[in-house]
N, C-alpha and C positions, 0 to 999 in steps of 0.2 A: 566331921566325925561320923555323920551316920551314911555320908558316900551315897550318895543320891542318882551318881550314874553309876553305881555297881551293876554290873551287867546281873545277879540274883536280884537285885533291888527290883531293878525294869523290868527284868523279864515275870517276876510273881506279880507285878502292875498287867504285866500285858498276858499274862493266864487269867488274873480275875476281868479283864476287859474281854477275854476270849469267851470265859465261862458266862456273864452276866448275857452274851447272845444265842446262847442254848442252840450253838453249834452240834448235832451231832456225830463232827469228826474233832470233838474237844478233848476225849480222851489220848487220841494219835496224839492232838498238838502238844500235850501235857509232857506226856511220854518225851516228844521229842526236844522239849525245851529244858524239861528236868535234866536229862541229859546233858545240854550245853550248859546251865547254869554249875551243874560239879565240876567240869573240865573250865570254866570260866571265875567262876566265884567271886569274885569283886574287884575283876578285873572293868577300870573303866571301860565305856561301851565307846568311846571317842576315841582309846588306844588299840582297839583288836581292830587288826587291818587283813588282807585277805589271806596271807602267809598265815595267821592265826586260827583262822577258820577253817583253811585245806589243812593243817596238823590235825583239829578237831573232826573232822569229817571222816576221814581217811585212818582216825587212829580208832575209829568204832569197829571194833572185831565182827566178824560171824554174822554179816550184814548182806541182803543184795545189793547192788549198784542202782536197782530202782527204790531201793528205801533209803540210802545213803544219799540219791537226789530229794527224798523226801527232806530229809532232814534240812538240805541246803535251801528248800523251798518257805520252810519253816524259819530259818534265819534271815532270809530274803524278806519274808511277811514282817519278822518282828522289826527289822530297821529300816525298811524302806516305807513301811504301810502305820507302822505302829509309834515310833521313835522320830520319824521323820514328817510324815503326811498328821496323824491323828495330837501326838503329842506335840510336836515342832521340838524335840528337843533338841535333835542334831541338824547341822544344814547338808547339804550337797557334799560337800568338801568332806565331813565329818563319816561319811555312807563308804563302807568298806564295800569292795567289790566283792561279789558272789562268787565263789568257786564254779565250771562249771563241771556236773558228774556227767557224762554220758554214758546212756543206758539203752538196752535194747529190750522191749515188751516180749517175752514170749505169748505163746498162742493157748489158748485153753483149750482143754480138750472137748471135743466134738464128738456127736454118733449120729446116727442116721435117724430117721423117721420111722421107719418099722419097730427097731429098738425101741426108741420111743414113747410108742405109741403102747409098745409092753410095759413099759414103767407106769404111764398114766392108766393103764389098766389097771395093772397091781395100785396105784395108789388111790384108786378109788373104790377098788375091793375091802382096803386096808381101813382108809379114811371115813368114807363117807358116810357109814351108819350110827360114827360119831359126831361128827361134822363137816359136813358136805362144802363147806364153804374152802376146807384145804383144798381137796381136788380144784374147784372153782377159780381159787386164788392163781393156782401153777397154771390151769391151761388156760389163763388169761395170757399168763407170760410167753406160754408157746407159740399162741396168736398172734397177738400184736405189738408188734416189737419195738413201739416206742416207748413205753411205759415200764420198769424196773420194780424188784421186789418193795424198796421204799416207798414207793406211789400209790401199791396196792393199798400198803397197811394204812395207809393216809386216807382212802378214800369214805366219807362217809353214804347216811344213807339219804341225804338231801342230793350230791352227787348223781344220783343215779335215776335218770330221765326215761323212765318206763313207756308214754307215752310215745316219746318219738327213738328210743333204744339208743342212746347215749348217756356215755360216764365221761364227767368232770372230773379233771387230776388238776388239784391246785398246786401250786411251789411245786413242779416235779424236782426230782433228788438233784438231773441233770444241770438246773438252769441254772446261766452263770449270773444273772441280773437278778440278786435277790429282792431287791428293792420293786423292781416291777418286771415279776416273773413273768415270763411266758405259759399260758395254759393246756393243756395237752386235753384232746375230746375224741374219744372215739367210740364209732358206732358200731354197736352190736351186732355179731351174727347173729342168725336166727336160736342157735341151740342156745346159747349162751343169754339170750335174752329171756327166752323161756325158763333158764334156771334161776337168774334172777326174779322173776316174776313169782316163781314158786317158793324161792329161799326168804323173801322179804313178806309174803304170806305166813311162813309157816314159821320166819325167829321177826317179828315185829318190834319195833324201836322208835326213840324220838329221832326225829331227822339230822339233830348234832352227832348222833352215835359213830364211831365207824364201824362200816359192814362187815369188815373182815373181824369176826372178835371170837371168841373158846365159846364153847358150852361149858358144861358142869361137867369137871371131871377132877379125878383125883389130882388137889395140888394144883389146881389152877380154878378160879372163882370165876363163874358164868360171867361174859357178856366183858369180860376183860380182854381189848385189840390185841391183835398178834402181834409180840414183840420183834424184833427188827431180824433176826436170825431164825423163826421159826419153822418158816415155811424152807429153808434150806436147807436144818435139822432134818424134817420130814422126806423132804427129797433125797437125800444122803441115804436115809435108812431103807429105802424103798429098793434105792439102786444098791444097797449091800444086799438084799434079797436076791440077785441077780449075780452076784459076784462083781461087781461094778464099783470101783474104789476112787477113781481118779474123774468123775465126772460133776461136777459142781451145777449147783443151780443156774448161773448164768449158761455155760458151757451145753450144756443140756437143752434148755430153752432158745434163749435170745440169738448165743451163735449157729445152733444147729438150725432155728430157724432162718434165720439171715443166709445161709450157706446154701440148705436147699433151696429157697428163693430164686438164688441166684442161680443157680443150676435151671430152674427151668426160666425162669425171665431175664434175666439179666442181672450185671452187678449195678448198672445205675437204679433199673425200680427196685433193686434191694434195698440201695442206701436210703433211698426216699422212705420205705417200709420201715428204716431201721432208726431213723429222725436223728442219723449223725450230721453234726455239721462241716467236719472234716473229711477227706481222705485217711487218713493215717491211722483215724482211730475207726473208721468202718473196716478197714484190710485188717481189722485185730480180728473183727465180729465173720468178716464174710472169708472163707479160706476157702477162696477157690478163684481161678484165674478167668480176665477177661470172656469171654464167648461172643385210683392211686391209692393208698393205703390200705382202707378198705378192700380194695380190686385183689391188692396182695394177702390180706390177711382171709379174704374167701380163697383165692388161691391155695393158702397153706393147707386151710380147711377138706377144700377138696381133697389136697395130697392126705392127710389124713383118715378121710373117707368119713368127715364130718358132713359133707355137704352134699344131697341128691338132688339133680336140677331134677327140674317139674317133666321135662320133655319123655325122660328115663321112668318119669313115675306113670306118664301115663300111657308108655310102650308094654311095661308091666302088667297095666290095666286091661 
C-alpha cells in the first residue's frame, strides 16, 4: 500500500541522501528530479525501462540538448549509483539503459588582453576604495588559470603562505575524487604577493576566516565570504560600463587567458597552465589553432605589463 518502489517514494529518499552531502550543485539536482518524479509518480522504478525515460527526456520543452543530457545524467546517478550501488535495491537486470543525448559545447566568448586590461582598470577604480580584495579576487583568475571563481571563495587566511608566497586551494571545485582531493598550490607573483601582505595587515582575522569576505557596507554585514556569484555580478557590471553584454566571468578570465597563452607558447604549455586533464575540455578554454605554470602565469604577467624584469630597470638607471 505505501509502494516502497515508487519511483517519488525513491527519488525524495535520494534528494534527502543528495542534500544530507551539502552538494553545492544540490539545487540543479532538485530541479532535475522534481521533474521526473511528476512525469513518473508511482510508477514502479523496476517497470520504467529506456523507452520510458527517452519519452521523458525528449518531452521537456524549451530545453538545450546540453541540459536535456543533464537530466539523463541525473537519472543515470539516481539508478545506477543510488538504487543500485548505495541502496542494493535493484540488480543489474532491473538497471534500465540510459538514453544517450548528444550534445555539442559551444564556446564562450573571448576578448583580448588590452580590452581586458580596461576592464581590470575600471574595476579597481570602481572597487577598491571599498574593498580592494574584489579587484584582488578577479585578477587572481586572470593569472592563474588553474584555480576557478569557487576556490577563491574557499580560500582562507591560514591558506596563504606569506613567507615563501604560496596559496593553498583545498577540495578545488574541479576534483573529481572527493574523498581524497587533489590540492592546487600556487606561487605568487611578485605584485600579487605584495597585495596580500598589505591586505592581511590592514583587514586582520583569525586563520579559520576566508580571505575573500565584504567590508561594511549597506546590506551586507562585515567580514561575511563572498557568496558563490559575487564576484561575477561585479564583473558583469563593470563590462556593462563598456557596453560589453555577452562576456562572462570565466570567458573574460580563464579563456581569454588560456587563448593568449597559447598564441604566444604554445597549446601544449597552455593546457599545463590551464590544469585541464583532457583534450576536449581544454579546446572549450583555448580557441585557437595548433602553432611550467608559474613560467606561464609571469608570462601572462608580462603580456599585461604587470612584470618589469630587473635588466630594463636598470638600463633606466
Amino acid at each position: 500500500a505505501s509502494n516502497p518502489l515508487g519511483f517519488s517514494n525513491q527519488a525524495k529518499r535520494y534528494l534527502e541522501f543528495k542534500k544530507r552531502r551539502n552538494l553545492p550543485s544540490f539545487r540543479n539536482i532538485e530541479r532535475y528530479i522534481s521533474l521526473a518524479m511528476d512525469h513518473f509518480k508511482d510508477t514502479n522504478v523496476k517497470h520504467i525501462k529506456k523507452r520510458h525515460l527517452r519519452d521523458f527526456l525528449f518531452g521537456i520543452p524549451n530545453i538545450s540538448e546540453k541540459t536535456r543530457s543533464n537530466y539523463a545524467s541525473q537519472l543515470h546517478d539516481f539508478y545506477y549509483h543510488f538504487l543500485y550501488d548505495e541502496e542494493e535495491i535493484l540488480t543489474l537486470a532491473d538497471l534500465p539503459k540510459i538514453p544517450d543525448i548528444p550534445f555539442e559545447l559551444g564556446f564562450r566568448k573571448i576578448t583580448d588582453i588590452e580590452t581586458r586590461e580596461k576592464i581590470m582598470d575600471k574595476l579597481k577604480e570602481t572597487t577598491y576604495h571599498r574593498n580592494p580584495k574584489i579587484w584582488l579576487a578577479i585578477d587572481l583568475l586572470c593569472a592563474y588559470n588553474n584555480i576557478r571563481p569557487v576556490d577563491i571563495t574557499r580560500l582562507k587566511e591560514c591558506d596563504i603562505d606569506l613567507e615563501y608566497g604560496v596559496l593553498t586551494f583545498w577540495r578545488p571545485s574541479k576534483s573529481k575524487n572527493k574523498r581524497a582531493p587533489k590540492v592546487i598550490r600556487i606561487r605568487l607573483l611578485d605584485y600579487h604577493l605584495t597585495e596580500f601582505k598589505r591586505l592581511k595587515k590592514a583587514y586582520p582575522a583569525i586563520q579559520e576566516m576566508p580571505f575573500f569576505r565584504h567590508t561594511e557596507q549597506r546590506g551586507i554585514k562585515a567580514d561575511t565570504p563572498f557568496f558563490q556569484n559575487y564576484l561575477y555580478k561585479q564583473w558583469k557590471k563593470v563590462c556593462a560600463l563598456f557596453d560589453i553584454h555577452d562576456l562572462d566571468l570565466y570567458g573574460g578570465t580563464r579563456h581569454t587567458t588560456t587563448t593568449a597563452i597559447a598564441k604566444v607558447a604554445g597549446k601544449k604549455k597552455a593546457r599545463i597552465f590551464s590544469g585541464h586533464d583532457t583534450n576536449k575540455a581544454f579546446d572549450r578554454y583555448c580557441q585557437i589553432g595548433e602553432k611550467d605554470s608559474h613560467d606561464m602565469a609571469e608570462l601572462m604577467a608580462k603580456m599585461r605589463g604587470k612584470v618589469v624584469r630587473l635588466d630594463q630597470i636598470k638600463k633606466r638607471k
